[in-house]
Every structure is written in structure tokens, then in C-alpha cells.
GUSE-867386 format. One record per atom (N, C-alpha, C, O, CB): residue in one letter; x, y, z. Coordinates in steps of 0.001 Angstrom, whole numbers, plus 524288, in hexadecimal, padded with zeros to 5 digits. Glycine has a CB too. Example, Ala and Ser with C-alpha at 12.3 -4.5 7.8 and 13.67 -1.06 7.14 Angstrom:
A833867E9C681E78A8300C7EE6C81E78A833907F31C81E78A8379C7F30982111A82C2C7EE8782356S832327F73681BA8S835667FBDC81BE4S832648001E81EBES834618047281F67S837047FDAA8165D
This chain:
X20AB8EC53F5A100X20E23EC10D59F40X213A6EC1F75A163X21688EC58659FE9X20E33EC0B45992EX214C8EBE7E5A4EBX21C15EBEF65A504X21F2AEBD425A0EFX21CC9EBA4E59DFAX21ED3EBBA85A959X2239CEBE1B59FC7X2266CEBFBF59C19X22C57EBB7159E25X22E4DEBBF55A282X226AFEC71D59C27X22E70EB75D59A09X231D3EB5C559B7EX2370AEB90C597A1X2371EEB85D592DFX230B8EB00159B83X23A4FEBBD0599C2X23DC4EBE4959584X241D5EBA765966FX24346EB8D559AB8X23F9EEC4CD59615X2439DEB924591BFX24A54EB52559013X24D9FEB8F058DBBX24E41EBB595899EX24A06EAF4D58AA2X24F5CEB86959204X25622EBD6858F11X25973EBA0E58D00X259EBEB5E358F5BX25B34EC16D5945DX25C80EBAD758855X26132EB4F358760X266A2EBA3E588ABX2653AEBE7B586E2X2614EEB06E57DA6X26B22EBA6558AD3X26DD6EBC2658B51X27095EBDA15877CX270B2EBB3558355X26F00EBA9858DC9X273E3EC2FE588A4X275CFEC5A3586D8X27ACAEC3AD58311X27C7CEBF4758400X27639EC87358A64X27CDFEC63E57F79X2838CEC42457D02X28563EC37158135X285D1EC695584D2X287EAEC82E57975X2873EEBCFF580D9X28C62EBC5158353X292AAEBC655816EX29402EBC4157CD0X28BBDEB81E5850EX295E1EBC9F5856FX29AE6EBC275834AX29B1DEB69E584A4X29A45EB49A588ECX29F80EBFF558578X29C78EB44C57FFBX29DB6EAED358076X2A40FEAD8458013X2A673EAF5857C53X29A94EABE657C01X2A5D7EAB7A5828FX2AA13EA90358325X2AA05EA37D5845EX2A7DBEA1615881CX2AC79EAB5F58652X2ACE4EA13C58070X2ACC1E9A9657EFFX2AF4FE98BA5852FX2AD12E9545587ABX2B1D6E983D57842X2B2F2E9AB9586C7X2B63AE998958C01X2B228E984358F1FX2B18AE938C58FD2X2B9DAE9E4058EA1X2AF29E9B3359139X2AB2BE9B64595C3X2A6BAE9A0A593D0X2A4E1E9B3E58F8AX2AA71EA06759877X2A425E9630598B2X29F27E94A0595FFX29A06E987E59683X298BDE9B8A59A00X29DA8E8F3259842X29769E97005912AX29319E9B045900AX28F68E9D1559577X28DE2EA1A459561X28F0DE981358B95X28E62E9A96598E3X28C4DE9CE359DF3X28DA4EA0785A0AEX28B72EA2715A47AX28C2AE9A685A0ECX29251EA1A059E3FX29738EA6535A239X29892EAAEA59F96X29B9FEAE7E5A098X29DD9EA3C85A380X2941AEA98459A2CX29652EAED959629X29371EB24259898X28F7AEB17359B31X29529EAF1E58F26X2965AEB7A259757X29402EBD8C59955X29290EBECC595C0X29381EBC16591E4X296FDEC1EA59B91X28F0EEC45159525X28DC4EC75358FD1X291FFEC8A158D71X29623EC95158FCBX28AC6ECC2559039X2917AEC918588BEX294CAECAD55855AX296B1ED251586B8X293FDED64A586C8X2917FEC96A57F7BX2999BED1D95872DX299BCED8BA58758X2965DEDD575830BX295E5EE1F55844FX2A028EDA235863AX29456EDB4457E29X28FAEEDD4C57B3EX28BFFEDBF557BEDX28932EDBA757807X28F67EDD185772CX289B1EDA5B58117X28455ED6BC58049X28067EDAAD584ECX27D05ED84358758X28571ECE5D58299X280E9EDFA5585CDX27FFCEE23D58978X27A47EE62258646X275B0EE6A95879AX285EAEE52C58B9AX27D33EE81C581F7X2796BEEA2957CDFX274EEEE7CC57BBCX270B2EEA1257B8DX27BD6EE9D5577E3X27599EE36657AF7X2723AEDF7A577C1X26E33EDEC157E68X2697AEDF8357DE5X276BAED85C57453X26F9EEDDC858273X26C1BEDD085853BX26977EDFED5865FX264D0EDEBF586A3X26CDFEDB8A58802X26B02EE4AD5877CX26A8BEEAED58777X26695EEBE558367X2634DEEF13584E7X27034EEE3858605X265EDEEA5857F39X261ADEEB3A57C27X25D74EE61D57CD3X25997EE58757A06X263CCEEC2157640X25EABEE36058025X25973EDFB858287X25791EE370584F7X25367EE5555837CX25A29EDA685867CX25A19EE5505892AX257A2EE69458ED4X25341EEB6958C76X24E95EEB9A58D94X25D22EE94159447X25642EEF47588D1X252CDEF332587C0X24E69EF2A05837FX24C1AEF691581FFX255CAEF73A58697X24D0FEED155813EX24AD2EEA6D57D86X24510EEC635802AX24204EEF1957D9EX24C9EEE3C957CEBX2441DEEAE8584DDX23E44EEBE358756X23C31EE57C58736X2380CEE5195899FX239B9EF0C7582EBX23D5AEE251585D5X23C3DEDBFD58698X23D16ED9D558BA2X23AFDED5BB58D02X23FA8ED8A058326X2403BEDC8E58E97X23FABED9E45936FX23B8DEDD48597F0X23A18EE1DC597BAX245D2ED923595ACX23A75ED97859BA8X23722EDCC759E3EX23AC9EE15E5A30CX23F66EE0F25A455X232ABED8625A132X237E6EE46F5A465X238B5EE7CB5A811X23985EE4BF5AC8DX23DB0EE4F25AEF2X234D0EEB735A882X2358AEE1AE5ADFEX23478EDEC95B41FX2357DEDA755B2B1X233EAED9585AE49X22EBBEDEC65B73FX2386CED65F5B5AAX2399BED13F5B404X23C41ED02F5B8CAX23DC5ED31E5BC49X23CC2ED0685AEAAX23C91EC9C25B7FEX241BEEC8555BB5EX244DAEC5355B962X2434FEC1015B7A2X24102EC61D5C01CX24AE5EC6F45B93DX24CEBEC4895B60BX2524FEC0175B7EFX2553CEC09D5BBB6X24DF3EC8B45B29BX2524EEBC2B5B441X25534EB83D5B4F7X25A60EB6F15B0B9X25A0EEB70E5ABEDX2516EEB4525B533X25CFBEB6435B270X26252EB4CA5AE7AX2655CEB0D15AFEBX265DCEAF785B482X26660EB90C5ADF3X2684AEADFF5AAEFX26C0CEA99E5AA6FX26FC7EAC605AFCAX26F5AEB0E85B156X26F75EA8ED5A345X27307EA8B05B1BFX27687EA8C85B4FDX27C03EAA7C5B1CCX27FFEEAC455B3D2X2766BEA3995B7BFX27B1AEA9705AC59X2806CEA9C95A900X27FF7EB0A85A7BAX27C4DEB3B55A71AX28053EA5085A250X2863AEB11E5A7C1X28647EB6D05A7D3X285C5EBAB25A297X28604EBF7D5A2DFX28B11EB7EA5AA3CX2850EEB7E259E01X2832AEBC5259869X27B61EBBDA59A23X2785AEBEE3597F7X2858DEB81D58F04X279BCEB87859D66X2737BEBA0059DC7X2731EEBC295A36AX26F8AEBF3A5A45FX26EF5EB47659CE1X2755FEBB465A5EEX27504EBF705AB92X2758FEC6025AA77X272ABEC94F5AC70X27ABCEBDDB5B00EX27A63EC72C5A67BX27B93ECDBC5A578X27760ECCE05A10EX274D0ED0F15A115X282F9ED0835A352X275AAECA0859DC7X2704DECBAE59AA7X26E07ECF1959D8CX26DE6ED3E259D19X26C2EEC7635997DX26B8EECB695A1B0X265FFECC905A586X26876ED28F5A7F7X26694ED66D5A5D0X26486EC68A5ABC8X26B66ED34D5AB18X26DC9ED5415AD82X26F38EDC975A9D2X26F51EE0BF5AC3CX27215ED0925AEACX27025EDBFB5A384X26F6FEDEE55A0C5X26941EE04659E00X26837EE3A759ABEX27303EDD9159E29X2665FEDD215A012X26136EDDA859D8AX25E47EE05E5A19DX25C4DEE48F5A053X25E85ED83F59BC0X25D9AEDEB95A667X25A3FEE1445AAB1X25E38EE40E5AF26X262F4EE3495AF7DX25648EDC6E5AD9FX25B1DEE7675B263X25D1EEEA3F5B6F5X25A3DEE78D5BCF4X25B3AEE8E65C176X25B6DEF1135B5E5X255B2EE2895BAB9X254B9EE0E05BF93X258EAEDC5F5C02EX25D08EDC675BDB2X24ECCEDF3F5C050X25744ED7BE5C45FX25AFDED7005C700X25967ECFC05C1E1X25562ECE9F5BF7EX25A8BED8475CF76X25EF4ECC9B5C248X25EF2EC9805BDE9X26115EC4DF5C376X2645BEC5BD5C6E0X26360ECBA15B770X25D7EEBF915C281X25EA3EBB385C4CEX26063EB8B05C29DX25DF0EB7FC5BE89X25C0DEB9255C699X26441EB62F5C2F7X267DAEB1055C0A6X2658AEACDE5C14BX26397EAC7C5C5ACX26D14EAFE05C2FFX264CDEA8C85BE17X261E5EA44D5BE6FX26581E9FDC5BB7BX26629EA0095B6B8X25C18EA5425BBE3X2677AE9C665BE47X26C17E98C15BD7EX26813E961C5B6FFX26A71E96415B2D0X26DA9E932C5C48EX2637DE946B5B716X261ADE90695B552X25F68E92295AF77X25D39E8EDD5ACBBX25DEAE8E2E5B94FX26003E973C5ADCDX2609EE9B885AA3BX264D7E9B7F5A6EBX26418E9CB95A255X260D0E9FF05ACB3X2690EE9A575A85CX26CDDE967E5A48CX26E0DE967B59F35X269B1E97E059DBCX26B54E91F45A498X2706BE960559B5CX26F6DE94A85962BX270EAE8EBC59623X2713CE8C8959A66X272A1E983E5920FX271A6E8C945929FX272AFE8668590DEX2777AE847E59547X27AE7E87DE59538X2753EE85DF5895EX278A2E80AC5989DX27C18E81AE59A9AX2801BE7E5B5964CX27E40E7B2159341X27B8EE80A35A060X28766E7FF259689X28866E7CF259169X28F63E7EEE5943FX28EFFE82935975BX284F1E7FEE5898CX2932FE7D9A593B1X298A7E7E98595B7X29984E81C5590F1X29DDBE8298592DAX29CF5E794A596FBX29993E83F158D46X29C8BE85D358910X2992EE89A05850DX2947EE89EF58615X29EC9E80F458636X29B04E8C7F580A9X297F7E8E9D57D7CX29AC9E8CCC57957X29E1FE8FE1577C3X296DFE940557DFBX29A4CE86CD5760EX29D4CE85F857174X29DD9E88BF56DC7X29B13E8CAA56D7CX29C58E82BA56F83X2A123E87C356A47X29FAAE8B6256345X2998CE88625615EX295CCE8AE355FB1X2A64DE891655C5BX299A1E84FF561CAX2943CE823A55EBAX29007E8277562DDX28C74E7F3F562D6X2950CE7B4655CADX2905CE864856682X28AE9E876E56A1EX284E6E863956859X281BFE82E0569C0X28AB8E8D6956B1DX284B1E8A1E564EAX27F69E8ADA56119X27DF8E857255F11X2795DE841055F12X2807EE8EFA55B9CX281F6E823055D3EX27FBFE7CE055CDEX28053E782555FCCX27FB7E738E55E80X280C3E7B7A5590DX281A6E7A4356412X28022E77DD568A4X27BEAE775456C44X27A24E741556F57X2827DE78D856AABX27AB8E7D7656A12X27530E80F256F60X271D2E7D1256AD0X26EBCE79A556C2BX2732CE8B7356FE9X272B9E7DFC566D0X26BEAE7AED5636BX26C9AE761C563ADX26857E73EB5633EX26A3BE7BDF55C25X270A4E72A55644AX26F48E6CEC565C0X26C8FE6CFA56A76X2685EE6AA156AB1X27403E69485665FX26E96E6FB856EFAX26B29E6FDE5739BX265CEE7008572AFX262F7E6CCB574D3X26C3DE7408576B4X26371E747F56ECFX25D03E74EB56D96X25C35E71B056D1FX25A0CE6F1457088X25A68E773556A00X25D83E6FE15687BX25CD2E6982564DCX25D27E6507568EFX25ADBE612F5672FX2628BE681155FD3X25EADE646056C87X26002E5FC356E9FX260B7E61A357565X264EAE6143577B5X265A1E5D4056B4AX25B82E63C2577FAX25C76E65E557CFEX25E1FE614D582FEX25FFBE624F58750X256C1E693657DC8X25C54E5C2F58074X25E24E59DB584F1X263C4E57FE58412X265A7E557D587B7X25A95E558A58684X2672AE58E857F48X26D20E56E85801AX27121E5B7B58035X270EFE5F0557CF5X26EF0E52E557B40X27408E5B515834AX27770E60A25839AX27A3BE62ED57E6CX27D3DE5FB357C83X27C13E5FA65879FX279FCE676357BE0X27A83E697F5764FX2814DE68C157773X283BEE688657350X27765E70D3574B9X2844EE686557BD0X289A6E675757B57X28BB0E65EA58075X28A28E681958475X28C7CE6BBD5791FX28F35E62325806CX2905FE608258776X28FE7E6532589EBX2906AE6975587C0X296D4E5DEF5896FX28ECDE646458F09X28F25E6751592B7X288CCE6BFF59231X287FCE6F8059561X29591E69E859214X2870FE6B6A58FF7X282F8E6DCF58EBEX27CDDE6C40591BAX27B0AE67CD591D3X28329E6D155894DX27A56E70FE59409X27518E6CF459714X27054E6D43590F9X26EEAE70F558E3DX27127E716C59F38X26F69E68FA590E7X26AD9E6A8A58BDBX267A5E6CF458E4AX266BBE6D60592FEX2679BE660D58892X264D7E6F9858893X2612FE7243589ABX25CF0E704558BBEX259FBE72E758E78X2603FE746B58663X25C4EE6C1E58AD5X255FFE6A6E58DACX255BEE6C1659755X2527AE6D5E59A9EX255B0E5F9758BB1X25C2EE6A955970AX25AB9E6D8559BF7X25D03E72A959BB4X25C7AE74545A02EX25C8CE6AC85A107X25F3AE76135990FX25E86E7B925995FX2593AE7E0D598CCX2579FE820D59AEDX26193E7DA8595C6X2561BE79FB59488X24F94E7C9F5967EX24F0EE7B4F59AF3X24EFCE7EC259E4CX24A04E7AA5593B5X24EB8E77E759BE2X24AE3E764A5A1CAX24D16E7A6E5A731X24A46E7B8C5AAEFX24C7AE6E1B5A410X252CCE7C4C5A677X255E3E80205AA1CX252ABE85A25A88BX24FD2E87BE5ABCAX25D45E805A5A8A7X25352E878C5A3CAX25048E8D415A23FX24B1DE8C945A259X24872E90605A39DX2516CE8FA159C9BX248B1E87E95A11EX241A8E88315A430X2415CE88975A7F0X24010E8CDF5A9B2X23DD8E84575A44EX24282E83DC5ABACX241C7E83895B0A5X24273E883A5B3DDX23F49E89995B736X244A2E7FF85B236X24827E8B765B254X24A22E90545B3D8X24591E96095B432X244DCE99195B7D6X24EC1E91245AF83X2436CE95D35AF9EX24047E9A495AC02X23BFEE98905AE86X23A70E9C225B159X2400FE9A435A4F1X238D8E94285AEF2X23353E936D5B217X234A0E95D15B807X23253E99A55B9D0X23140E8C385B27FX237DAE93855BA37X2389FE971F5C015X23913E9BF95BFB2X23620E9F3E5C1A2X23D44E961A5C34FX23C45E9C9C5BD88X23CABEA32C5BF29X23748EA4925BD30X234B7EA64A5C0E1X24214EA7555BBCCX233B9EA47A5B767X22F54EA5CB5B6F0X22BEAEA4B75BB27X229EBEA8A45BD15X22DECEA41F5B305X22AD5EA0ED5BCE4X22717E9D925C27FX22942EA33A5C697X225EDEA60C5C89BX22A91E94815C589X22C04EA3B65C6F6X22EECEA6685CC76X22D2EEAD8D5CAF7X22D29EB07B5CEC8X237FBEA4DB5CC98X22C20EAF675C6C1X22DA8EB4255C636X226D6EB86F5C75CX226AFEBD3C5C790X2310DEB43B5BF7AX22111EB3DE5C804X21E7DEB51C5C981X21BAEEBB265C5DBX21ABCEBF7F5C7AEX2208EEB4935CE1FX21B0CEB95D5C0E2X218DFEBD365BDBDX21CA0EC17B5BCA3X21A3BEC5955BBE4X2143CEBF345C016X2229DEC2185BC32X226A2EC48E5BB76X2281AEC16A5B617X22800EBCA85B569X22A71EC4975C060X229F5EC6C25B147X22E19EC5EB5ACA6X2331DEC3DB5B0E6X234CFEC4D25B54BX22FB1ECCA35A85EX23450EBFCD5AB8EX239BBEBDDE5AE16X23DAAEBDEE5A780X23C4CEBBDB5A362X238CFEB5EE5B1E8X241FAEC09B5A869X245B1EC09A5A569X24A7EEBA4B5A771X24BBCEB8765ABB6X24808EC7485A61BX24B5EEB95C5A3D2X24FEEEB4DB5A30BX254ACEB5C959E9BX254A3EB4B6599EBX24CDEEAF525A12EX25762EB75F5A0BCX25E1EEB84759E70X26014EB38159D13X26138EB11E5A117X262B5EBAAE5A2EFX260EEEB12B5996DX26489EABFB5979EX26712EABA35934FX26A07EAEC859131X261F8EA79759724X2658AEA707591F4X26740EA3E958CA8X265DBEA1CB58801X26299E9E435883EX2687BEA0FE58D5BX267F9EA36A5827AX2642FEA12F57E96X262A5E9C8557FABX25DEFE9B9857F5BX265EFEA0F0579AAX265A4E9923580F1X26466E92A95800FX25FB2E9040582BDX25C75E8CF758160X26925E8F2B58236X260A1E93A7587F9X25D7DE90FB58C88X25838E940A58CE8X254AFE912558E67X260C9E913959273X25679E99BB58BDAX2537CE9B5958AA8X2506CE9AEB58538X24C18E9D0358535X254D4E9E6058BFCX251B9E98FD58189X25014E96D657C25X24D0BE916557D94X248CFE905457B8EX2559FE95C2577F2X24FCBE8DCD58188X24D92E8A8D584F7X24937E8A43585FEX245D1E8705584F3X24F02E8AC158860X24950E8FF258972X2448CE8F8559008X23ED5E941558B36X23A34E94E858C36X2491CE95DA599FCX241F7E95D558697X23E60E9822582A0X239E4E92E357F90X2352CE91FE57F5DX242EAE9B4357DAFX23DFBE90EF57DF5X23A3EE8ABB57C57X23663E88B557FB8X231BFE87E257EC8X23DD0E857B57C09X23964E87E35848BX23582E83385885BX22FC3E871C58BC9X22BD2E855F58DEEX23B03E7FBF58EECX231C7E8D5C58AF2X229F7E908858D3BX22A57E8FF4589D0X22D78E8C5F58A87X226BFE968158FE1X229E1E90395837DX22642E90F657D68X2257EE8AB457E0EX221C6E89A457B32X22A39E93B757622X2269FE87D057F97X2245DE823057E1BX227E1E81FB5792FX226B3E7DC757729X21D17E818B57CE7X22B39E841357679X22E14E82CB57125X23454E7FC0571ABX23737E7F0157570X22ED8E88E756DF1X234A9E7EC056D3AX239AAE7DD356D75X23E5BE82FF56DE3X23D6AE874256BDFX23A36E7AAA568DBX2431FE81F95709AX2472BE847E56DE2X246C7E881456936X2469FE85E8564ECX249FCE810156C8EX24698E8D5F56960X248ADE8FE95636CX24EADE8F885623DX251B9E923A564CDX24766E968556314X25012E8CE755F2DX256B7E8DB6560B3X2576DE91D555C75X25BA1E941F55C04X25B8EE879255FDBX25394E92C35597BX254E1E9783554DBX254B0E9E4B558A8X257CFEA1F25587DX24E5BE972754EB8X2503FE9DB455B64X2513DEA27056059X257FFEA1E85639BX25B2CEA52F5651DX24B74EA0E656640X257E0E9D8056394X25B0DE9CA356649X26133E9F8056542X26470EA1E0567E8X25A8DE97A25663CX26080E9D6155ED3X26691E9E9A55B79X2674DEA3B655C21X26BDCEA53E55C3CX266F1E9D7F554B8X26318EA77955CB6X262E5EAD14558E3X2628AEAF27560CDX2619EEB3DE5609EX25B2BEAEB555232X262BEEAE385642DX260F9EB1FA5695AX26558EB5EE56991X269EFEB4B6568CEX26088EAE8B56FACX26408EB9DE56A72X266E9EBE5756C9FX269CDEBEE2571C9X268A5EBD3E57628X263B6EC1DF56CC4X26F89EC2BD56F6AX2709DEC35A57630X26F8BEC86D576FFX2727AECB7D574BBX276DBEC22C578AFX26BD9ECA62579D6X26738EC83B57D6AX26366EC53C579BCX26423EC3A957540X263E0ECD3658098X25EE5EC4DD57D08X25B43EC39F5773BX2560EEC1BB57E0DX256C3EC1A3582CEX25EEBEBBBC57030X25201EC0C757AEFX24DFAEC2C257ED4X247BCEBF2357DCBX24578EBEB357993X24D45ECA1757D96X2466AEBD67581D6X240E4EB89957E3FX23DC6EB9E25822AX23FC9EB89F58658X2418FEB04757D60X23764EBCFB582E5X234E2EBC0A58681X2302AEB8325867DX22D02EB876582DEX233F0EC022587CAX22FA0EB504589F8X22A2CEB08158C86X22712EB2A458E76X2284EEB5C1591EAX22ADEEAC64590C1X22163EB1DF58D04X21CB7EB1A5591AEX21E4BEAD39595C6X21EB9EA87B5951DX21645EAFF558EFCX21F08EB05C59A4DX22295EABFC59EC4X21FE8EA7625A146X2211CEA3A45A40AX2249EEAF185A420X21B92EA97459EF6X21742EA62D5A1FAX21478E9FE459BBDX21312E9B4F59C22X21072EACF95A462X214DDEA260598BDX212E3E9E38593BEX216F4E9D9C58FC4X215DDE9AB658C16X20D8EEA0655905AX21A87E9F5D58FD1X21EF4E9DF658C99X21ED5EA10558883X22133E9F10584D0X21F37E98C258AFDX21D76EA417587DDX21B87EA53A58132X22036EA9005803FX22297EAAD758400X2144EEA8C457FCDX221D2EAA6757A1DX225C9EAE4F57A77X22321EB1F15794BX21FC7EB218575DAX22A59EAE035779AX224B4EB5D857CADX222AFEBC9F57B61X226E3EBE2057809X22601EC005573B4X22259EC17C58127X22B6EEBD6A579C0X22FE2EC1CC5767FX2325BEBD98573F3X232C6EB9A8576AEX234C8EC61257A6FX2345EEBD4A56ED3X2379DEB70A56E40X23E5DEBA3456C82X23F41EBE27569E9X233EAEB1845670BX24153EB73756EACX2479DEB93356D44X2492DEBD165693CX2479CEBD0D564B0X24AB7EB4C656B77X24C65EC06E56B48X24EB9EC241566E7X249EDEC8285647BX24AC3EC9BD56004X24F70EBC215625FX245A8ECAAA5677AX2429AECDB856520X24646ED385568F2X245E5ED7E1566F2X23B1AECBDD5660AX248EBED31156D34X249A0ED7AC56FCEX25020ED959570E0X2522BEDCC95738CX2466FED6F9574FFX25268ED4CD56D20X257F8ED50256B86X25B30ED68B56774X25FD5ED7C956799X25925ED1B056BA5X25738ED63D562A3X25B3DED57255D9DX26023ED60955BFDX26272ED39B5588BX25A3CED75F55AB4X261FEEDA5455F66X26718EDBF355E5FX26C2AED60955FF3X27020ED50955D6AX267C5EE20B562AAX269D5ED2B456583X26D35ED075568BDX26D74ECB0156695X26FE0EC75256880X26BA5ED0ED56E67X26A31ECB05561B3X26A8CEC75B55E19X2708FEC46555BFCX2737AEC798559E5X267F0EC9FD55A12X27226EC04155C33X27577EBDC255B36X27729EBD1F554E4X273DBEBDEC5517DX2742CEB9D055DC1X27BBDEBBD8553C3X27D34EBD7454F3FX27C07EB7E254B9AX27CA7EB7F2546D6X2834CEBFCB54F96X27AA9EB43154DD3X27B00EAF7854CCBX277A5EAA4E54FBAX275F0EABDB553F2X27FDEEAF3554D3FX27684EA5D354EEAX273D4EA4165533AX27660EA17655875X27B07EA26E55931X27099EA0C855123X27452E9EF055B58X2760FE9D2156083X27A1DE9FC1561B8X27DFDE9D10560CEX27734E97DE56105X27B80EA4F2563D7X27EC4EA69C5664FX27E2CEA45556CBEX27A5AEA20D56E91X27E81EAC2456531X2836BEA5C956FA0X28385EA1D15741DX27FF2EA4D25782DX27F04EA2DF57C79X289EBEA06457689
């Protein structure tokens, strides 16, 4: 069975100034990943892929010693800002995936179709190889729904860890590992953190 691993990235430092795509890790978020990597949940052999944004590139980049591909289409939600009322913004998006949860925002209905479409290629391409994916709660909570055939968990969603970790049978969708079993510590204090 190949193995689809979903990494959601590490603490970021968020700063309201700069938009959320440009945040770096948090300067404490090195630990918490650090106890992914040595968790034993990820595989040894893989090939691995990451958001272009830079708190899931140093994820990947802190998680493995092989070599990490950037994949533009890996992405989280695309959106200009990180408001104060985020969290109830990200769940109007669930609730309502074809209208944008706030101007400037791509709904989610095509952030799935970007993290499927994305996740079937590289799977199609990797030829009986584990494939790791470095991202985003939003958009990976997504591309988690549409292989299970389910809806959205937005309750997984509220509670994900920075890091935090979900593995797929890559091939039938099924969940082997479900969020949050190889993290506990990176657990959030509250729900929808950004």
C-alpha cells in the first residue's frame, strides 16, 4: 500500500502587517516539529512535496534530510490578509465553498479542485513511492474530505496542530493515521488557529 502523508505546518509567526503566505515559523516552532520527525509516523523513503509559503517549506525542510520540492499549487486558501475574525471567516468558507468567506478570498470549492488536482499528479507521477505533502490546515482538511468521499471536518479542523500529521491509503483514500495521533504536544490552545 502507498501511503499519502499530510503534514499541516509548523507555528507560525504571524504578523497582521504581512500577508499570511509570507509568514515564517515562529522561532518556537522547531521543538514541536522536532518531535514529529522523531514520532516514527513518517516514512523513511518518500518523496516529498511542500507549500511554496515559507512556515511549510522550513516544516518539510525541518522534518526530512532528503531533498523537498516546492509545489506552487500546494498553497493554503489564497486570501490578502489574516483578519481578527479569521476563524469565522475560514468556517463560512466550509459552509458556503462556492462564495468567497471574505473579499479577496479564492473559495474553497476551487482551493479543492487546486489541492486535488495537485495531490492526484504528484500521486499518478510518483510510481508506487510514499509521498509526503507539507501545507495547510484549510486546504488539506479539503483534499482530506474529497479521497474519503466525506465532507469537510471543520471540528478536525478547529483543533489541528502545529505540526500535526494525517496519513491516506494513496491509492483508495482511506485514513490510516487520522490528525493529531503523532503530535499532542503541538496541539493548539484553542480552535482555528491561523
Amino acid at each position: 500500500m502507498r501511503t499519502l502523508h499530510l503534514v499541516r505546518h509548523g507555528r507560525p509567526f504571524v504578523d497582521a502587517d504581512v500577508p499570511a503566505n509570507r509568514w515564517p515559523l515562529h522561532p518556537d516552532a522547531a521543538s514541536a516539529i522536532a518531535c514529529l520527525r522523531a514520532s516514527g509516523v513518517l516514512p523513511e523513503h518518500a518523496r516529498w512535496f511542500s507549500s511554496p509559503e515559507p512556515k511549510a517549506h522550513r516544516t518539510a525542510r525541518l522534518l526530512t534530510d532528503s531533498s523537498v520540492t516546492v509545489y506552487d499549487a500546494l498553497g493554503e486558501v489564497t486570501r490578502p490578509g489574516c483578519p481578527d475574525d479569521f476563524a469565522v471567516r475560514a468556517r463560512r468558507g466550509f459552509a458556503e465553498p462556492d462564495v468567497p468567506a471574505a473579499p479577496g478570498w479564492e473559495t474553497y470549492t476551487a482551493a479543492r479542485q487546486r489541492i486535488v488536482r495537485a495531490v492526484r499528479k504528484l500521486r499518478d507521477g510518483l510510481d508506487g513511492a510514499d509521498l509526503v505533502v507539507v501545507g495547510h490546515g484549510t486546504v488539506l482538511t479539503l483534499l482530506v474530505a474529497e479521497l474519503t468521499g466525506a465532507v469537510p471536518d471543520v471540528a478536525a479542523w478547529e483543533w489541528l496542530g502545529f505540526p500535526d500529521h494525517c496519513a491516506l491509503d494513496a491509492d483508495a483514500g482511506g485514513v490510516v493515521s487520522p490528525w493529531g495521533r503523532s503530535s499532542p504536544a503541538a496541539r493548539p490552545k484553542g480552535p482555528a488557529s491561523r
